[in-house]
N, CA and C atoms as a LAMMPS dump frame, in Angstrom:
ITEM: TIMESTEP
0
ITEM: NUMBER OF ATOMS
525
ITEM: BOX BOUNDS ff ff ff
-5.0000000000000000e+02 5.0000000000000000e+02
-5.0000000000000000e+02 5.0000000000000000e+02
-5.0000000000000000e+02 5.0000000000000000e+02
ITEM: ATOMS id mol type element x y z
1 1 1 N 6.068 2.704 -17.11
2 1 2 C 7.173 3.511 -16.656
3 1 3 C 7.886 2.831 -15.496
4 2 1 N 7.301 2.789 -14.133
5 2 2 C 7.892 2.039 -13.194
6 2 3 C 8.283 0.49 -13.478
7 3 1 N 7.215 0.237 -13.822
8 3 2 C 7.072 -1.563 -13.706
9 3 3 C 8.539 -1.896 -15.288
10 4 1 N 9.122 -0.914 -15.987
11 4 2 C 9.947 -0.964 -17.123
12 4 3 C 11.368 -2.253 -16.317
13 5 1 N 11.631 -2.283 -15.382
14 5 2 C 12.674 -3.062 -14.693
15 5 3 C 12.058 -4.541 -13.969
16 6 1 N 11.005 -4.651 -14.63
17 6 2 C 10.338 -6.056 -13.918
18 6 3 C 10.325 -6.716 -14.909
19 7 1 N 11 -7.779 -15.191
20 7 2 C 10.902 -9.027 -16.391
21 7 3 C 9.425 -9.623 -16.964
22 8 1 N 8.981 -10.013 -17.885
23 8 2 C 7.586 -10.258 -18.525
24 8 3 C 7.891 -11.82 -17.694
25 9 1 N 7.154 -12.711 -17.154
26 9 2 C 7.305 -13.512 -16.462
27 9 3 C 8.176 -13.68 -15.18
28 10 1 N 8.709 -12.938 -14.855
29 10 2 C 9.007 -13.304 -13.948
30 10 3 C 8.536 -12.943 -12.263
31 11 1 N 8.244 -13.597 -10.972
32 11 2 C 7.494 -13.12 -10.074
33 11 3 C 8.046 -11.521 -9.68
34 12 1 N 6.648 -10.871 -8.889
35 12 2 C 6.889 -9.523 -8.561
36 12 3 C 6.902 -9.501 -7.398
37 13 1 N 8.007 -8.962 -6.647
38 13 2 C 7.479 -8.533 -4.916
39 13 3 C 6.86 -7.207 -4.785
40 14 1 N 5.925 -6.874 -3.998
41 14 2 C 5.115 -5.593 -3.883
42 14 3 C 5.242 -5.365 -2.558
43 15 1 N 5.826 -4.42 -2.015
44 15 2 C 5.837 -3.492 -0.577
45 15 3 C 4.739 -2.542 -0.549
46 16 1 N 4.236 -2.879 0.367
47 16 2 C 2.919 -2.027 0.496
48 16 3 C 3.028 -1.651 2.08
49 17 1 N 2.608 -0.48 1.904
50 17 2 C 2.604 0.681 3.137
51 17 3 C 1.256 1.56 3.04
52 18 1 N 0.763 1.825 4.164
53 18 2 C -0.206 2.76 3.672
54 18 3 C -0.422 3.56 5.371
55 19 1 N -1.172 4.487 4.936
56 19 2 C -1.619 5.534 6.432
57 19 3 C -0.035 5.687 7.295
58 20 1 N 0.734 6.246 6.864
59 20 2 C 1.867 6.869 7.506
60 20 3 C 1.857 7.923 8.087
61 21 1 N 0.82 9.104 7.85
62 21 2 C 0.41 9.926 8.453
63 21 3 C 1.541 11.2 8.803
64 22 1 N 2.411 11.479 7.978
65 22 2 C 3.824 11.694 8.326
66 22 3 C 3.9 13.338 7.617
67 23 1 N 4.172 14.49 8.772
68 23 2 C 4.447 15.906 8.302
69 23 3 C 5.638 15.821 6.937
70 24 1 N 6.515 15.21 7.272
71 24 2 C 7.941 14.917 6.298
72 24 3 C 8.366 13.77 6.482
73 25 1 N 9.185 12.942 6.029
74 25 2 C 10.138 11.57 5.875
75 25 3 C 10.682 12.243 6.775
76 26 1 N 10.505 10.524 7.658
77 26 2 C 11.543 10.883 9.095
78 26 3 C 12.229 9.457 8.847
79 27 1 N 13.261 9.32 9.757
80 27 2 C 14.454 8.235 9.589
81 27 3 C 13.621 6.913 10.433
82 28 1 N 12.484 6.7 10.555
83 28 2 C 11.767 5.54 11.295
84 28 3 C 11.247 5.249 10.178
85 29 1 N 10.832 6.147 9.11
86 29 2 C 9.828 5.456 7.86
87 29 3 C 11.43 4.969 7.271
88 30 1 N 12.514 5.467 7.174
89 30 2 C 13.241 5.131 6.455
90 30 3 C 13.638 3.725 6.92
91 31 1 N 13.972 3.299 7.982
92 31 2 C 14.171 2.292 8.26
93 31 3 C 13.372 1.372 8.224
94 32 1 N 12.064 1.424 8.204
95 32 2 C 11.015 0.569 7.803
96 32 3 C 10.902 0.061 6.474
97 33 1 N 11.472 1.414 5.197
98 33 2 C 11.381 0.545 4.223
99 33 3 C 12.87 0.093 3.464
100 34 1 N 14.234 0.655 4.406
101 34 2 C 14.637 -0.364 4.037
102 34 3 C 15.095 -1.827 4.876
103 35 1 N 14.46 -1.962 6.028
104 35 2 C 14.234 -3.486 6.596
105 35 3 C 13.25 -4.37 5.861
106 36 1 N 12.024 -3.651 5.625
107 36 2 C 11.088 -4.211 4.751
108 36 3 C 10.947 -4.816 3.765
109 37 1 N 11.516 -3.645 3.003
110 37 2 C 11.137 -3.721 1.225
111 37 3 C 12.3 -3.7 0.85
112 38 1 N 13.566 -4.324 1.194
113 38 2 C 14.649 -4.306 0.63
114 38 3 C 14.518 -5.166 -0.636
115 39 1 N 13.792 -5.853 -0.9
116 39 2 C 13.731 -7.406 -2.091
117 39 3 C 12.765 -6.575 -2.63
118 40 1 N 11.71 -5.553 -2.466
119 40 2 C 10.738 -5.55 -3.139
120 40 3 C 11.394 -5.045 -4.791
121 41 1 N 10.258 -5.292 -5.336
122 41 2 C 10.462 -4.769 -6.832
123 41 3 C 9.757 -3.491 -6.901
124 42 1 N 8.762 -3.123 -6.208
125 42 2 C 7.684 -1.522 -6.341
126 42 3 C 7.204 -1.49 -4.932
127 43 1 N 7.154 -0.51 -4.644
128 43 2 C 6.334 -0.025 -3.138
129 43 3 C 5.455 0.949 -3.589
130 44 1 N 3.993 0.136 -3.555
131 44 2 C 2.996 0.756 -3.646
132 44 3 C 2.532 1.27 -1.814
133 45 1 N 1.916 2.702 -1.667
134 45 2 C 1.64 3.461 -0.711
135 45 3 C 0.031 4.172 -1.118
136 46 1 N -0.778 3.224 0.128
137 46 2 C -2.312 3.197 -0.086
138 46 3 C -2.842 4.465 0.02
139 47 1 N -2.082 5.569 0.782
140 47 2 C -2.543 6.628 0.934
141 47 3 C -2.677 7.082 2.547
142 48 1 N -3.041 8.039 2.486
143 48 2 C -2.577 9.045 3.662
144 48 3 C -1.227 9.359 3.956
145 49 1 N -0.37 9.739 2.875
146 49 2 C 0.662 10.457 3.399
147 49 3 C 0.969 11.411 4.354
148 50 1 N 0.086 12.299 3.975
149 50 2 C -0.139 13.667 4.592
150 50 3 C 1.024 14.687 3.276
151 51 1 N 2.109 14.268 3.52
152 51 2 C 3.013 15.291 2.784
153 51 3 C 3.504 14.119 1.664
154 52 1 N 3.768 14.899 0.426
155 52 2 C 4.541 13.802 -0.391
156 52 3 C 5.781 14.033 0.265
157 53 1 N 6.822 14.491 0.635
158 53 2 C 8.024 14.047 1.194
159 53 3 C 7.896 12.64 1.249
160 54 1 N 6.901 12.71 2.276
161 54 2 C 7.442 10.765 2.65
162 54 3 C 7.636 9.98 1.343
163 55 1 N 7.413 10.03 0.487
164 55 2 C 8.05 9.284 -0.547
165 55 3 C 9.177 9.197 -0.891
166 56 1 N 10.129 10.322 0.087
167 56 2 C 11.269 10.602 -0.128
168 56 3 C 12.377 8.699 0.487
169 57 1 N 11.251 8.346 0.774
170 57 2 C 11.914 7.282 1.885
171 57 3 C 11.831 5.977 0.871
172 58 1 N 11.232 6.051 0.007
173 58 2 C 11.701 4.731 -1.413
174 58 3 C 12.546 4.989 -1.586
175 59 1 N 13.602 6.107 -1.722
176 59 2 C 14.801 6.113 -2.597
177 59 3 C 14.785 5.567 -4.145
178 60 1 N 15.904 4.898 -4.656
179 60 2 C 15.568 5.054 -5.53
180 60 3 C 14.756 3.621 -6.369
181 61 1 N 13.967 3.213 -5.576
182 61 2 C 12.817 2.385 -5.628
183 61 3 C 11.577 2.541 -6.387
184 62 1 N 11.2 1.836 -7.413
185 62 2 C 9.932 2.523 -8.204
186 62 3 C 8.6 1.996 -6.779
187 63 1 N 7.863 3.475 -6.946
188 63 2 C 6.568 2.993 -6.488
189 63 3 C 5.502 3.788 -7.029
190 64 1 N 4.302 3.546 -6.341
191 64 2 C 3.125 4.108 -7.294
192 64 3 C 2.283 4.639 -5.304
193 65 1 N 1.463 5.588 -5.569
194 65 2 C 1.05 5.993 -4.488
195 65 3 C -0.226 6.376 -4.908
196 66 1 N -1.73 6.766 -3.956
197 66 2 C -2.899 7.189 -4.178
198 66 3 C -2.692 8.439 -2.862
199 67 1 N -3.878 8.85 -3.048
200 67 2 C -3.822 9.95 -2.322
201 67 3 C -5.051 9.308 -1.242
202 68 1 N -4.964 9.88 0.18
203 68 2 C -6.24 9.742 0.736
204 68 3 C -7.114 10.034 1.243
205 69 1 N -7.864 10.069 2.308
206 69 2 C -9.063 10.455 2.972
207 69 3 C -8.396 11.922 4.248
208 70 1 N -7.246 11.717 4.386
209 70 2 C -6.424 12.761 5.466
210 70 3 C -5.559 13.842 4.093
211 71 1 N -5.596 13.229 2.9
212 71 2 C -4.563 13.966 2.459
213 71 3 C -4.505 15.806 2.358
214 72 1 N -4.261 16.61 2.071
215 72 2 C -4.314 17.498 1.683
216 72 3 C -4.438 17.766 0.263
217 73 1 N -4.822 19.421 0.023
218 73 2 C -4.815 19.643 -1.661
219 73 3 C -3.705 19.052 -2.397
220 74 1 N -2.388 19.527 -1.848
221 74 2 C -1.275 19.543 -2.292
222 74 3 C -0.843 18.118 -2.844
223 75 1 N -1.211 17.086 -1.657
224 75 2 C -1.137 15.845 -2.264
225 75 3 C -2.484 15.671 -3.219
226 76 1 N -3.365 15.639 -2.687
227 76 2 C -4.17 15.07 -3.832
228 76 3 C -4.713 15.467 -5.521
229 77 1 N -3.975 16.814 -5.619
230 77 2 C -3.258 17.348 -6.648
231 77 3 C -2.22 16.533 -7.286
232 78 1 N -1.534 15.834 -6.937
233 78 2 C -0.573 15.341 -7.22
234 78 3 C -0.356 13.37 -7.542
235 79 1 N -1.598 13.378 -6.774
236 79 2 C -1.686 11.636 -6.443
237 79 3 C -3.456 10.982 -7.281
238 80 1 N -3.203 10.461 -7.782
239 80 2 C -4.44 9.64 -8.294
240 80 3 C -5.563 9.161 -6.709
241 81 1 N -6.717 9.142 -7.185
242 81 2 C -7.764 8.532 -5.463
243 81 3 C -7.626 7.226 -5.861
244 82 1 N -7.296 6.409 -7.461
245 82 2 C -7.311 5.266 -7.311
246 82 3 C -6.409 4.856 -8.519
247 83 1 N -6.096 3.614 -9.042
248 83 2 C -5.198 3.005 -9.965
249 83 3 C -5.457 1.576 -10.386
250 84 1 N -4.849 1.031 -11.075
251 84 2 C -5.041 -0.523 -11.463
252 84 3 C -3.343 -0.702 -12.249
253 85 1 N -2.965 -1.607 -11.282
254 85 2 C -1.755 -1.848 -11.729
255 85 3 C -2.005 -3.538 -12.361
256 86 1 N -1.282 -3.925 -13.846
257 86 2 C -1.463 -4.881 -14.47
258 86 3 C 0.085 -5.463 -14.544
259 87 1 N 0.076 -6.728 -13.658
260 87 2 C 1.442 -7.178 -13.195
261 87 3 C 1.257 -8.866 -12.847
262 88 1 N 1.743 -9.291 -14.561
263 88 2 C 2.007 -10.819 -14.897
264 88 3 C 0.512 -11.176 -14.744
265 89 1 N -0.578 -10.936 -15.688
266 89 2 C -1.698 -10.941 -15.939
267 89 3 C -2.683 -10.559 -15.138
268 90 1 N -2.396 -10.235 -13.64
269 90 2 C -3.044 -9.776 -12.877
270 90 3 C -3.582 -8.339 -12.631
271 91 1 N -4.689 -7.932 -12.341
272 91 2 C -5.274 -6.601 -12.459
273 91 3 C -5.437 -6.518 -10.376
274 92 1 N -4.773 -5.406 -10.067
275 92 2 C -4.536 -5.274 -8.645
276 92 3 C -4.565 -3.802 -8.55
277 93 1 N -5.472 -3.379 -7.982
278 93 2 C -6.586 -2.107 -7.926
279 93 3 C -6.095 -1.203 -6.35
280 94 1 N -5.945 0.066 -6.504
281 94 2 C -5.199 0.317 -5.464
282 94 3 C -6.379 1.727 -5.235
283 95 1 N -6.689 1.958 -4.411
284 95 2 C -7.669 3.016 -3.083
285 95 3 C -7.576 2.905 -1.805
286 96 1 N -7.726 3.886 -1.354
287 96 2 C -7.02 4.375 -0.001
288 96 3 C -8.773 3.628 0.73
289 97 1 N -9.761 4.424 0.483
290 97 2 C -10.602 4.129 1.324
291 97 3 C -11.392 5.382 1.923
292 98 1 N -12.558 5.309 2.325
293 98 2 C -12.952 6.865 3.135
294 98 3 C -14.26 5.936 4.165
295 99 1 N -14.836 6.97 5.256
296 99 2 C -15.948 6.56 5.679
297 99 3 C -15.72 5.191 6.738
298 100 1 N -16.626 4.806 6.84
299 100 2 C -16.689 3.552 7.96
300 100 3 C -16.399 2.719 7.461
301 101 1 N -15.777 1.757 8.434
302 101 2 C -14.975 0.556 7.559
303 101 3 C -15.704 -0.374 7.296
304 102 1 N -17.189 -0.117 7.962
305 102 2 C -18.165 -1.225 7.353
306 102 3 C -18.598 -1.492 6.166
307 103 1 N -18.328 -2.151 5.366
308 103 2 C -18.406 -2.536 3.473
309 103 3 C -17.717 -1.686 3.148
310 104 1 N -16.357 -1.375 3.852
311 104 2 C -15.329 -0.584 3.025
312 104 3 C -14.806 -1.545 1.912
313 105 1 N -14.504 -2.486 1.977
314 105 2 C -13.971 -3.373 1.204
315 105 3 C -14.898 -3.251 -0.411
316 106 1 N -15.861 -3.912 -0.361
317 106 2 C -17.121 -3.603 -1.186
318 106 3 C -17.492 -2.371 -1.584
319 107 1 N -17.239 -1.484 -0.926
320 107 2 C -17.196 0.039 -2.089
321 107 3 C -16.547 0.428 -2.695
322 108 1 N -14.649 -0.176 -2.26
323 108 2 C -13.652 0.071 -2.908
324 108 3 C -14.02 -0.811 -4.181
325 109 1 N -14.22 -1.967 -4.09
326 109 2 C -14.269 -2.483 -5.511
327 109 3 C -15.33 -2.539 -6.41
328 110 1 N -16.3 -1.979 -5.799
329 110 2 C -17.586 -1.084 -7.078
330 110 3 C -16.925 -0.276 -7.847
331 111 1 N -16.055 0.736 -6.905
332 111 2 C -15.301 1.58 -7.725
333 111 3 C -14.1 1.31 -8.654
334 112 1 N -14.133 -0.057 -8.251
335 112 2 C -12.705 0.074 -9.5
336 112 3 C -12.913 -0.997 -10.022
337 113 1 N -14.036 -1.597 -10.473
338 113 2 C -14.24 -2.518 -11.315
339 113 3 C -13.586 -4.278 -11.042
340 114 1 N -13.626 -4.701 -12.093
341 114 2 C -12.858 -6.197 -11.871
342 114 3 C -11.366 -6.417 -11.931
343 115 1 N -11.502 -7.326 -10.854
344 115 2 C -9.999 -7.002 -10.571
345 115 3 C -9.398 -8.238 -9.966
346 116 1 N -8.295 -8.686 -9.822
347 116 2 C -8.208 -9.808 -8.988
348 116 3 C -7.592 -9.58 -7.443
349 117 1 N -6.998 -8.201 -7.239
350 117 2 C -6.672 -8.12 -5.718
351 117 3 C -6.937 -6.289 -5.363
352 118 1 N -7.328 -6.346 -4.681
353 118 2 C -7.591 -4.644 -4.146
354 118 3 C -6.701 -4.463 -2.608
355 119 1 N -6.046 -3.194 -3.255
356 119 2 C -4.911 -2.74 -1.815
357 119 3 C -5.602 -1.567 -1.616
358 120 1 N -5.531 -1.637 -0.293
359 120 2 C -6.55 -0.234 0.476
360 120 3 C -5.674 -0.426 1.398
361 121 1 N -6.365 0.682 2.1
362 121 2 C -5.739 1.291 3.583
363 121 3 C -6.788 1.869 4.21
364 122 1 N -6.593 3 5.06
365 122 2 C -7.806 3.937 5.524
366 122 3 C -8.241 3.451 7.231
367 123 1 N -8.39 1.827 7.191
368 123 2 C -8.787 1.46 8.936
369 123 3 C -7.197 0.975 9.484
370 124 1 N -6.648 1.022 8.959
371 124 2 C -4.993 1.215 9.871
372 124 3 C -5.2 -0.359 10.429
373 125 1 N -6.029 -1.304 9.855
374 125 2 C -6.186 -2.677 10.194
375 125 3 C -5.509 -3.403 9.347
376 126 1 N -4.781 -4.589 9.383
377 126 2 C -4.367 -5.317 8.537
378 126 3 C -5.525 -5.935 7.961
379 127 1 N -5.484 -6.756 6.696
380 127 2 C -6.314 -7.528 5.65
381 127 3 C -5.316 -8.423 5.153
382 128 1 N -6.453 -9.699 4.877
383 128 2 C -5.015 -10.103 3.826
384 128 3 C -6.272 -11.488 3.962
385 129 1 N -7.268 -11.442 3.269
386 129 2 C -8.085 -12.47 2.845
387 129 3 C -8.572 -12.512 1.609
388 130 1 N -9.405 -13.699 1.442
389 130 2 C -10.047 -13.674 -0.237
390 130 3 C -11.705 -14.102 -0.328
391 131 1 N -12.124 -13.438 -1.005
392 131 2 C -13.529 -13.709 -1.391
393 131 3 C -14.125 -13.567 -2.584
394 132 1 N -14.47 -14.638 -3.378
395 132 2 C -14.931 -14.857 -4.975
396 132 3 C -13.254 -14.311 -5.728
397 133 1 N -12.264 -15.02 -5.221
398 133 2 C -11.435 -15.262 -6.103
399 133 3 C -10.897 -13.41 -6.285
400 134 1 N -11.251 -12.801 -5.072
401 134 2 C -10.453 -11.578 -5.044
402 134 3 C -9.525 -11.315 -3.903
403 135 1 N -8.304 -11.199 -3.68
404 135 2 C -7.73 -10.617 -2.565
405 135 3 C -7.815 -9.664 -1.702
406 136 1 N -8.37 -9.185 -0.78
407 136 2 C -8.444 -7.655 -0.225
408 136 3 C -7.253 -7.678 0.591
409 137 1 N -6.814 -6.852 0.413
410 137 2 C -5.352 -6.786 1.489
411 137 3 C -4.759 -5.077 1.843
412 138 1 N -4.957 -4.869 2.866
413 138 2 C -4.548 -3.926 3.877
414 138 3 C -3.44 -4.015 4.458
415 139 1 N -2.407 -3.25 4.214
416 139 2 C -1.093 -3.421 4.855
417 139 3 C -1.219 -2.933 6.649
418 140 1 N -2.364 -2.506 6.879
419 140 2 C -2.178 -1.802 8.022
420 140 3 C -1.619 -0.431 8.364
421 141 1 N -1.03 0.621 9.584
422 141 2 C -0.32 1.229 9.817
423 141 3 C 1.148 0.788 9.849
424 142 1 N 1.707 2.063 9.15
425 142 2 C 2.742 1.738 9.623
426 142 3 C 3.716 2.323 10.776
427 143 1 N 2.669 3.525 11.391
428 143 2 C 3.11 4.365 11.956
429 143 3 C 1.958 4.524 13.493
430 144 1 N 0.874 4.302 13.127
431 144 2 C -0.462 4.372 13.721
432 144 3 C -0.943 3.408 14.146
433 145 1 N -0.937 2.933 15.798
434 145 2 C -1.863 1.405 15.562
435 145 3 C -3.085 2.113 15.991
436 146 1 N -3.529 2.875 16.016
437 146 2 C -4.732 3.042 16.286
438 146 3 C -5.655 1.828 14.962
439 147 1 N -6.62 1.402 15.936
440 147 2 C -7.644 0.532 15.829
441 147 3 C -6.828 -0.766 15.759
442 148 1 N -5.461 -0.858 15.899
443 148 2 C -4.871 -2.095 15.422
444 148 3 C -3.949 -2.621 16.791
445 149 1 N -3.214 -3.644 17.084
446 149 2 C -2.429 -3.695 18.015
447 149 3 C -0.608 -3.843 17.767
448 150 1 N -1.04 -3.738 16.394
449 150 2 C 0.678 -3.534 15.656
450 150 3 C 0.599 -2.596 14.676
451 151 1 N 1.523 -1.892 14.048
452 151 2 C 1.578 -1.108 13.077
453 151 3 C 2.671 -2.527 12.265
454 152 1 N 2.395 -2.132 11.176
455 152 2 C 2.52 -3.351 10.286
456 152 3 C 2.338 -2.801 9.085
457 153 1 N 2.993 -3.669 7.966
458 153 2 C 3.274 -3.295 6.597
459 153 3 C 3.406 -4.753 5.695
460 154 1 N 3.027 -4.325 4.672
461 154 2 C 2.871 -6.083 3.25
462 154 3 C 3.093 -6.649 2.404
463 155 1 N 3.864 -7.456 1.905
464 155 2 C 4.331 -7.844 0.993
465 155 3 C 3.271 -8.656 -0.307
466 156 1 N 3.277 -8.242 -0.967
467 156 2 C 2.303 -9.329 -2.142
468 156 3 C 3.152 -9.627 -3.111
469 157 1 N 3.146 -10.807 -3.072
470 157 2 C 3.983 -11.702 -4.235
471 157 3 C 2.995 -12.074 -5.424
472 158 1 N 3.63 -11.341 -6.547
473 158 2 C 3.129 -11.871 -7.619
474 158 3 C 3.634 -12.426 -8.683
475 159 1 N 3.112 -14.152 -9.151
476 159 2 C 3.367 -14.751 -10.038
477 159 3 C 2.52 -15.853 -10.559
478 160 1 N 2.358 -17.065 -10.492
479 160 2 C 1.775 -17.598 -10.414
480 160 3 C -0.053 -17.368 -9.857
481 161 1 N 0.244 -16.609 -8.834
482 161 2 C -1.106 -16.022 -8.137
483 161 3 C -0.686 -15.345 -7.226
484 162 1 N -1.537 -14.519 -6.564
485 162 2 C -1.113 -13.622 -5.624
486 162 3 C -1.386 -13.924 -4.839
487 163 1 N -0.092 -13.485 -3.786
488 163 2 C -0.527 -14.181 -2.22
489 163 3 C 0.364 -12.702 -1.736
490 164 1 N -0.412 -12.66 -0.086
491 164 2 C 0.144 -11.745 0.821
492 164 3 C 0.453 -11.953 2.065
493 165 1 N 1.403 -11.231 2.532
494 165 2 C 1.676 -11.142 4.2
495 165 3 C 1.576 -10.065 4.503
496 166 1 N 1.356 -10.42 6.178
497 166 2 C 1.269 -8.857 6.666
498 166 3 C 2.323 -8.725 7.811
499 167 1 N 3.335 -8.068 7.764
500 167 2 C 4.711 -7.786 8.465
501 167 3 C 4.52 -7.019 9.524
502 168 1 N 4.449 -7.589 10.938
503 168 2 C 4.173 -6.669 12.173
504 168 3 C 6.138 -5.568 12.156
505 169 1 N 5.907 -4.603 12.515
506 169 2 C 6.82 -4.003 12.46
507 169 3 C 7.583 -4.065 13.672
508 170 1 N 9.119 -4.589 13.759
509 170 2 C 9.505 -4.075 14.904
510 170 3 C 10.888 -3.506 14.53
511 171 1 N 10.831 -1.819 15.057
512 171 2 C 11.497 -1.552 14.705
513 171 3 C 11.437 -0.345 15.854
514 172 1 N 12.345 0.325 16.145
515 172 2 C 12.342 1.757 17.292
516 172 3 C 11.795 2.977 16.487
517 173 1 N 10.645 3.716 16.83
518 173 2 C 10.014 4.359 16.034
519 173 3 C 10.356 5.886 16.664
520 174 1 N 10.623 6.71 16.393
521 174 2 C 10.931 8.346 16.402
522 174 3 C 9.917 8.606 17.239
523 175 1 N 9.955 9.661 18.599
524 175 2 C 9.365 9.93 19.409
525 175 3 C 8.084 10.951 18.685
């Protein structure tokens, strides 16, 4: 459905956001994703919305979202806890995360099987390393630095192989 506007070969940009933590879409998330993710092709959102509103802030941008460890019924009624998006042969596994961040990485991907990159969220820390030929990558906060010293957001390029950045945010954020 989403991915219907992405060419069979050709590379994908992925905007990734996660732990926004946000009552409603306010005009700071908006400006974040469109400074951000203006090139992206999908903005995937790791979870913790709090409200789906904030999705209101893709416009009219395909993305895919999980629900998370803060969410409410309402969202998580509404949002998958996990996914596997298959984009130019790659299998890239998306969970928010719960619990201590110690072998968070490693529980997320018990749970979702084989995969070649896993997007989480949940420690509001950036990620963006590899081990046995898997990516783990954490966009960070984008709203929250708690545990972090930037709130920050990520791009994953996919084509050839996947590679990521992690985008410190600077931008004037809503009181």
């Amino acid at each position: 459905m989403l991915l219907s506007r992405i060419k069979e070969g050709s590379p994908v940009r992925i905007g990734v956001i996660s732990d926004t933590h946000l009552p409603a879409c306010n005009e700071t998330l908006r400006k974040i994703v469109d400074r951000y993710f203006l090139d992206a092709d999908l903005i995937v959102h790791a979870g913790d919305l709090v409200n789906l509103d904030v999705l209101e802030a893709f416009g009219s941008k395909p993305f895919q979202a999980v629900c998370g460890n803060m969410d409410p019924a309402s969202v998580r009624r509404m949002l998958p806890d996990r996914f596997i998006l298959e984009i130019q042969g790659f299998r890239l596994g998306v969970m928010h995360g719960w619990g201590s961040a110690g072998h968070l990485e490693e529980k997320i991907l018990a749970l979702l099987g084989p995969v070649d990159c896993v997007i989480y969220g949940h420690t509001h820390y950036p990620a963006n390393w590899r081990r046995n030929g898997v990516l783990f990558f954490n966009p960070g906060s984008a709203l929250d630095k708690r545990f972090a010293t930037d709130t920050t957001v990520g791009i994953l390029d996919v084509g050839d192989t996947i590679t990521g950045k992690i985008l410190k945010i600077e931008i004037e954020k809503e009181p």
